[in-house]
C-alpha positions as CSV (number, residue, x, y, z in Angstrom):
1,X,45.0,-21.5,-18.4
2,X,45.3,-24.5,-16.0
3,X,49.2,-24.7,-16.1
4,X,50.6,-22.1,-13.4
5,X,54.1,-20.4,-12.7
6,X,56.6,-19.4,-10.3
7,X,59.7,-17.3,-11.3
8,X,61.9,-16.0,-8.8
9,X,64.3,-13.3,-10.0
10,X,67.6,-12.8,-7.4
11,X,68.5,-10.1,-8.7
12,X,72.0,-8.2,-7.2
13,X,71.3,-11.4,-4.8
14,X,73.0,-13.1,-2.6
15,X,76.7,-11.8,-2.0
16,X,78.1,-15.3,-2.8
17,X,78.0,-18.5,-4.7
18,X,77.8,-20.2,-1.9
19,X,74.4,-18.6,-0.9
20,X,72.7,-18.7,-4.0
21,X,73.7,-22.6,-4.0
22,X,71.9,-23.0,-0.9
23,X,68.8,-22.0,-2.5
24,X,69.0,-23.3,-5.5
25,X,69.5,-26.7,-3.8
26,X,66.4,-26.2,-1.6
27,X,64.3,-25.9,-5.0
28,X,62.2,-29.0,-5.7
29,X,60.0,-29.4,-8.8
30,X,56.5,-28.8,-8.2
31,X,53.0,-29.1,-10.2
32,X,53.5,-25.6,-11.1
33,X,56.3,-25.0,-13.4
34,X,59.2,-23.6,-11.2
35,X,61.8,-20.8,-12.3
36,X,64.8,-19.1,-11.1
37,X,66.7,-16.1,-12.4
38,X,69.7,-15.8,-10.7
39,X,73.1,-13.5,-11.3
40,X,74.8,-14.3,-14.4
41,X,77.7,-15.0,-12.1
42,X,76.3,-17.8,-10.3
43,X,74.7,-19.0,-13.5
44,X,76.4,-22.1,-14.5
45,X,77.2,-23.4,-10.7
46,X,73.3,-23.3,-10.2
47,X,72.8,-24.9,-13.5
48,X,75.1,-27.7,-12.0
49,X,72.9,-28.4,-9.0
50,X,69.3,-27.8,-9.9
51,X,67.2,-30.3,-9.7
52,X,65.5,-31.6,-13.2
53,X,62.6,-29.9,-14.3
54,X,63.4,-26.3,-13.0
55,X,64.0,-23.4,-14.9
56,X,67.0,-21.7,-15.3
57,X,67.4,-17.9,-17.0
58,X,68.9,-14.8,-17.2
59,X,67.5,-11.5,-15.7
60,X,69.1,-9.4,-18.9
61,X,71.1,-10.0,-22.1
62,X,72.4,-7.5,-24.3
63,X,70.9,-6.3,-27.1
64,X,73.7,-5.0,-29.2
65,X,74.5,-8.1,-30.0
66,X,72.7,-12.3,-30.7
67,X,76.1,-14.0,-30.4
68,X,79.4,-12.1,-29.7
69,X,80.8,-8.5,-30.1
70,X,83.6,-5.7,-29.2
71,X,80.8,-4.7,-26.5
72,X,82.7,-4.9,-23.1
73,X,80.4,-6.6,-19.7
74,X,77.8,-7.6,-22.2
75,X,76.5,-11.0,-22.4
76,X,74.6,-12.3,-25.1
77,X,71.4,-14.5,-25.7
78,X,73.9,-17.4,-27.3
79,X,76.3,-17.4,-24.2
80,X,73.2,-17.9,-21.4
81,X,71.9,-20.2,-23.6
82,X,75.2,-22.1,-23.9
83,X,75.0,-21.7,-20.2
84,X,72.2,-23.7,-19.5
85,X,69.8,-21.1,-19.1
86,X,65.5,-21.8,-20.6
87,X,65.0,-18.5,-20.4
88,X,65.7,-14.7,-20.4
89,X,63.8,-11.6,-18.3
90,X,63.2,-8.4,-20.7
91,X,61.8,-5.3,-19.8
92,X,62.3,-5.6,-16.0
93,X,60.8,-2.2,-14.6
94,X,64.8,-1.9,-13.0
95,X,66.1,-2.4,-16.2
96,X,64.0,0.4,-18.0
97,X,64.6,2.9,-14.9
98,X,68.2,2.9,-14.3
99,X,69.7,2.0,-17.8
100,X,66.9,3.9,-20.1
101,X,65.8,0.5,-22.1
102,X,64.0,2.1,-24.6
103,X,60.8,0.0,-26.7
104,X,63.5,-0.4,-29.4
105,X,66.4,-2.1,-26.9
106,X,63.8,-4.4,-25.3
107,X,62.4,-5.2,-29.5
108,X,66.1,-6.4,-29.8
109,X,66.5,-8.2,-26.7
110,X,63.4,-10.1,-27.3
111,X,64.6,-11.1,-31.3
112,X,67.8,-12.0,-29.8
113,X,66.7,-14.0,-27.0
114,X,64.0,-16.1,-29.4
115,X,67.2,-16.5,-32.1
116,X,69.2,-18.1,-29.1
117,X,66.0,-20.6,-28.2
118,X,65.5,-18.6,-24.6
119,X,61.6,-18.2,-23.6
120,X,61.2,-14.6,-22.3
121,X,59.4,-13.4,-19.9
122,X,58.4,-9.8,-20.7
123,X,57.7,-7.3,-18.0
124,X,55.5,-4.6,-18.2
125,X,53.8,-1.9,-15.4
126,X,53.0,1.7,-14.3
127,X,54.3,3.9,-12.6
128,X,52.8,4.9,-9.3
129,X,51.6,8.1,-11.0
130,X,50.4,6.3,-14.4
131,X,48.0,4.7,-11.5
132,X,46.7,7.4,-9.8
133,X,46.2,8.9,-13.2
134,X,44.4,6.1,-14.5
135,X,46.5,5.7,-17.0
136,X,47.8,2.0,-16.1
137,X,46.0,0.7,-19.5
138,X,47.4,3.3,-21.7
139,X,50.3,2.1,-20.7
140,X,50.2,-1.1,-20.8
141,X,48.8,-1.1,-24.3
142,X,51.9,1.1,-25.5
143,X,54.0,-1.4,-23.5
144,X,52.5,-4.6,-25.5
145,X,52.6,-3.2,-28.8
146,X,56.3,-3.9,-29.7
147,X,55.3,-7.4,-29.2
148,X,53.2,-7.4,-32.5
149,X,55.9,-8.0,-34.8
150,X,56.8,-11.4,-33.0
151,X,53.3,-13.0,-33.3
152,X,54.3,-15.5,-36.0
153,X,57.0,-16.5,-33.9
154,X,55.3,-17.2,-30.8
155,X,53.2,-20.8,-30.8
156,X,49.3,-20.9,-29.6
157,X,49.9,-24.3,-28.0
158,X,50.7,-24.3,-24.7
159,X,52.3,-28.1,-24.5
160,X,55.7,-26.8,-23.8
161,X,57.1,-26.9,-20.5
162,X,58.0,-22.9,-20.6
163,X,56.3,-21.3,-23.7
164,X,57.8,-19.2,-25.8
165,X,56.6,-15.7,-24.8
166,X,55.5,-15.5,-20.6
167,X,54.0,-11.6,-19.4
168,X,54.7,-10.3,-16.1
169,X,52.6,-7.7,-14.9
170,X,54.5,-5.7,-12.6
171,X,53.2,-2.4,-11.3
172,X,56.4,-0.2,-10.6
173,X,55.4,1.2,-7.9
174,X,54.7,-2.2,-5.6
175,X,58.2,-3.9,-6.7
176,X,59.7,-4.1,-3.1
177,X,57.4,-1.6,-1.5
178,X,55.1,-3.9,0.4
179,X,52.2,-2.7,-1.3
180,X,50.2,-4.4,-3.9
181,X,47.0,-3.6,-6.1
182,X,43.9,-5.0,-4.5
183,X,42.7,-8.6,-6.2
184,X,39.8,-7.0,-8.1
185,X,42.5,-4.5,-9.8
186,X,45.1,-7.1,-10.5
187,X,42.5,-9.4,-12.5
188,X,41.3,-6.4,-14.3
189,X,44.4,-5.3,-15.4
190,X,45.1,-9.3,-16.3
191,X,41.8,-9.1,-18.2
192,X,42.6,-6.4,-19.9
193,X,46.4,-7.5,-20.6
194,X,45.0,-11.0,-22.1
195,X,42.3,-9.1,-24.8
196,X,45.3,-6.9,-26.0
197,X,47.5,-9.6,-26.3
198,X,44.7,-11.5,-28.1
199,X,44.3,-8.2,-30.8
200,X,47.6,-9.0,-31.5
201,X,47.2,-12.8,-31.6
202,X,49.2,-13.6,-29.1
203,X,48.7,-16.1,-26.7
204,X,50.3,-16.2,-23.5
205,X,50.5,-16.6,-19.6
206,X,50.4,-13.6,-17.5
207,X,51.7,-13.5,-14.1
208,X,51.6,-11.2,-11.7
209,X,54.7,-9.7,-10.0
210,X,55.6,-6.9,-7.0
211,X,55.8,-7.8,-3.3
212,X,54.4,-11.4,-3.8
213,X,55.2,-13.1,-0.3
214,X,53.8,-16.3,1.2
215,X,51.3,-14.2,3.0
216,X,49.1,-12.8,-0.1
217,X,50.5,-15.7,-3.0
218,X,47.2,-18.0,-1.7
219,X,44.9,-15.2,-3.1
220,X,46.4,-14.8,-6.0
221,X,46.8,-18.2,-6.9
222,X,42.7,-18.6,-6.7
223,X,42.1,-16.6,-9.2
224,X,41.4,-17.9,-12.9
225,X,43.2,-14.5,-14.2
226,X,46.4,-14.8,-12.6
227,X,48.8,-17.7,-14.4
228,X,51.7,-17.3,-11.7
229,X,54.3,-15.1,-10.1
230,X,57.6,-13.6,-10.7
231,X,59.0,-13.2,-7.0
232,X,61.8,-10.5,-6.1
233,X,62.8,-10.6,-2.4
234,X,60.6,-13.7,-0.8
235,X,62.6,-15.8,-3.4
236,X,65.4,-15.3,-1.6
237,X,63.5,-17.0,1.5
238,X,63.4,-20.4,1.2
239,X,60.6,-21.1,3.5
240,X,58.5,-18.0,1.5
241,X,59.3,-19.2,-1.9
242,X,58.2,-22.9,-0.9
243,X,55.1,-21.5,0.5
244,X,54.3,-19.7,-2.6
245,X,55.3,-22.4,-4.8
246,X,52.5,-24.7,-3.0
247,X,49.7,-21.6,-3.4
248,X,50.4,-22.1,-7.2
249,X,50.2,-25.9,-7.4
């Protein structure tokens, strides 16, 4: 795939509006395709100043309901997308942790989110002992399967500006740890990703995600098996984000 991405996800991030205008305003479309998922509480003053042609979405939405509901602090797929928000995260590695999103939550999330129009970016990663068990494809694999059922919904042209369906590979145990998988194991585990996806007939970009900086995003842009990055904390520096944005472009 010759078409690249960079998503930065804030998330609790920054303390104030003010702050994540700054860096919303330093953004700057790019030959990549460029992405930001900031708090749903700074959503629609970013959406106010970004600069055409980035991306604008939603780190969760609720999956109780598509539209509206008696479900107190939830937001739905309709409201971001009313916002001005592209797309929506699902599955973040966060999200499955510390609120127990089970397969059937993140099912939901994803029909709701495609009802509404949002893209979705779909995270998915071991554990730090799924890896030393060698069990990162097993999981995976279990991981990807609830994506079967959206197949016919999910277009094989890739014309659009954010596709439909985007996979993040994020091993859990390098989100914010400073470590990372070697090169070698990332494009395997891409490799691999991209042949299950295609037993399912699904076609889709898959980026790579946990500790990306400006320091190791040149390496990874290289590579033929890596489509992009979703970026946690350097997306929060705008001088590391830039840089990353170039390796990509």
């Amino acid at each position: 795939m010759s078409q690249k991405y960079v998503i930065g996800n804030y998330k609790l991030n920054p303390a104030t509006q003010q702050d994540a205008l700054t860096l919303a305003q330093n953004l700057t479309p790019s030959a990549c395709v460029v992405g930001i998922a900031p708090s749903i509480l700074h959503l629609s003053a970013i959406k106010s100043v970004l600069a055409d042609g980035i991306a604008l979405g939603a780190q969760d939405i609720t999956h109780k309901s598509a539209d509206v509901g008696a479900f107190t602090g939830d937001v739905s797929a309709t409201q971001v997308k009313d916002m001005g928000a592209n797309f929506t995260l699902v599955g973040h590695s966060e999200r499955r942790q510390y609120h127990g999103e089970t397969d059937e939550i993140l099912s939901q999330k994803i029909a709701h989110a495609f009802h509404a129009g949002l893209s979705v970016v779909f995270c998915i990663g071991e554990t730090k002992d799924d890896y030393d068990q060698k069990r990162t494809q097993q999981v995976l694999s279990a991981q990807l399967e609830l994506l079967a059922p959206f197949a016919k919904q999910i277009p094989l042209d890739t014309d659009q500006t954010l596709p439909k369906l985007i996979i993040a590979y994020e091993p859990v145990w390098a989100i914010g740890t400073g470590l990372t998988p070697t090169l070698a194991e990332i494009e395997c585990v891409h490799n691999f990703i991209s042949e299950t996806l295609s037993t399912l007939q699904i076609f889709a970009p898959i980026l790579y995600g946990g500790s990306v900086n400006d320091q190791n995003a040149t390496s990874f842009a290289q590579s033929p098996l890596i489509d992009g990055a979703l970026v946690g904390g350097a997306s929060l520096k705008t001088d590391s984000f830039a840089a990353i944005i170039t390796a990509f472009s």
